[in-house]
N, C-alpha and C positions, 0 to 999 in steps of 0.2 A: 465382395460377392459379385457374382455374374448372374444377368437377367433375360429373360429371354421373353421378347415380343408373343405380348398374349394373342390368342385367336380371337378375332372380334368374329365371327358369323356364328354357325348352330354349335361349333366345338369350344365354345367359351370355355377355359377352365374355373372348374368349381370352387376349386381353393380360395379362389378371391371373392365368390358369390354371383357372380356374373355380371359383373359391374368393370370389367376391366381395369385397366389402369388407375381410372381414378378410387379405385379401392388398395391398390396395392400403395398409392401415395396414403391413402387414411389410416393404411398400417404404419407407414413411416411416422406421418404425421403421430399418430398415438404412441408409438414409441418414444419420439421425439418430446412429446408433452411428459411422459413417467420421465425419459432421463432429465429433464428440465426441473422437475416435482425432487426429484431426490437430490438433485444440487444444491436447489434452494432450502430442502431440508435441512443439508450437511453443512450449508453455508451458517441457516441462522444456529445450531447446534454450536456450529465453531466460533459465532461472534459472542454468543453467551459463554462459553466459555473461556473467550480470550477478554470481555469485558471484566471479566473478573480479574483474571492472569495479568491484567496491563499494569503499566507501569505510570504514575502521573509524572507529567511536564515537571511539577514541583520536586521531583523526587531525581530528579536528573544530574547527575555528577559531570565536571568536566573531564576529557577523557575516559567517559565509561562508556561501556559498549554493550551489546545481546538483549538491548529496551524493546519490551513490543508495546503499540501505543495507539490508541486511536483518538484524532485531534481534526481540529475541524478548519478549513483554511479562513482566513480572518480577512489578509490583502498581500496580494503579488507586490512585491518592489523590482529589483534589478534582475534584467533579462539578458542574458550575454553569450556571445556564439563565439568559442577559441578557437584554434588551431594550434592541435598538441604540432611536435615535428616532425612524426612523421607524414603527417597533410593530411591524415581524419580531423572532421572536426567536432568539436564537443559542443551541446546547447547547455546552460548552465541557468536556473531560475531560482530565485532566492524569495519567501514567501513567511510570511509570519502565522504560525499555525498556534492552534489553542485549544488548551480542553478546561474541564471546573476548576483546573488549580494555578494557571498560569499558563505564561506565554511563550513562546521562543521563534527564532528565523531557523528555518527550515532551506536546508541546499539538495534542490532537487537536479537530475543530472539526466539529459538521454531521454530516454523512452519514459520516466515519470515525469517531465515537464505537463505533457498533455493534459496529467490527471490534476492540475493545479489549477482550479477552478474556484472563484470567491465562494464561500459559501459550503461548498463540499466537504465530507467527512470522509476522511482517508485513514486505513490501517495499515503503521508501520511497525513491518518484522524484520525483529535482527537491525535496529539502528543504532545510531554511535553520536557520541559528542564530541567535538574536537575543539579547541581555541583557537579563535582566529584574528590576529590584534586588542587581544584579552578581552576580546568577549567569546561565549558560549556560541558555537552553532551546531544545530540535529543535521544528519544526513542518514542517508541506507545506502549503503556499498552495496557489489556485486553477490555476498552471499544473504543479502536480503530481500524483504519485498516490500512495495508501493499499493496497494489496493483501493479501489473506489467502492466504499459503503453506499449503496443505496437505501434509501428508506427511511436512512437513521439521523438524526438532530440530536445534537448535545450542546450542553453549557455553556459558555465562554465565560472566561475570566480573565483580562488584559491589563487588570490593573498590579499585577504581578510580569514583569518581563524581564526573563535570565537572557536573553543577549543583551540588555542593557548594564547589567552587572557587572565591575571590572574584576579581571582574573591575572594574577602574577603568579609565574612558575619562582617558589621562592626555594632555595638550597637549605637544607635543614644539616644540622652536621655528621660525619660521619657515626654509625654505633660503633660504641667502645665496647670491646670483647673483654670480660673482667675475669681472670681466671677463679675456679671457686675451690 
């Protein structure tokens, strides 16, 4: 939208009550407070209902994938900056997250590194497990998300930890097709 310099002398426009400018910012500003009022609405609406919909640490498969979870960060360990080949380089944060049912290392990557803060409760959508020298580790790929909960404090439970668990991809035999 385009604004146009109000008349400060006797031709004040009424619209704004004859306060000039600083009324037309009190309508921003008022605006600005409702759309803030309705995000936080939509927000705590979505956390109750993904609080339910979540998925616990415990309940975590290796190799499974489309977890939403919210876990609380416990402690940072290894912090490391690659360079793929074509000469971007990658920030790569490794962190032990937890919620009431157990624990796991967490591979944060890029733009979620920042959100890894001791202590923080983060909600992850759309993450995945993968094996990595047969233990378990959570990640969020590109078609998921990272988010900082404010406000909220949950449980810890650490004396359950799936990346300490050993994991062997083992061969089962092939099925036998039995004619009937």
């Amino acid at each position: 939208p385009s604004f146009a310099p109000l008349k400060l002398s006797s031709g004040i426009n009424a619209e704004y009550g004859g306060f000039g400018w600083l009324c037309v910012l009190d309508k921003f500003q008022t605006r600005r407070q409702q759309l803030s009022n309705s995000l936080l609405l939509l927000q705590s609406v979505y956390l109750t209902h993904s609080m339910s919909d979540r998925t616990l640490i415990s309940n975590l498969q290796p190799e499974g994938s489309n977890y939403d979870l919210i876990v609380k960060v416990v402690n940072l360990t290894i912090s490391v900056e690659q360079k793929r080949a074509d000469g971007t380089k990658i920030q790569v944060q490794e962190a032990i997250v937890a919620d009431e049912s157990a624990s796991i290392c967490f591979i944060a990557k890029n733009e979620q590194v920042p959100l890894l803060q001791v202590g923080s409760v983060l909600s992850l959508k759309n993450a995945s497990t993968f094996v990595f020298n047969g233990n378990m580790r959570l990640s969020v790929g590109r078609w998921g998300s990272v988010a900082q909960l404010v406000d909220q404090q949950i449980e810890v439970n650490l004396s359950k930890n799936l990346s300490k668990v050993d994991y062997e991809l083992v061969s089962l035999p092939q099925p036998r097709y039995v004619k009937i």
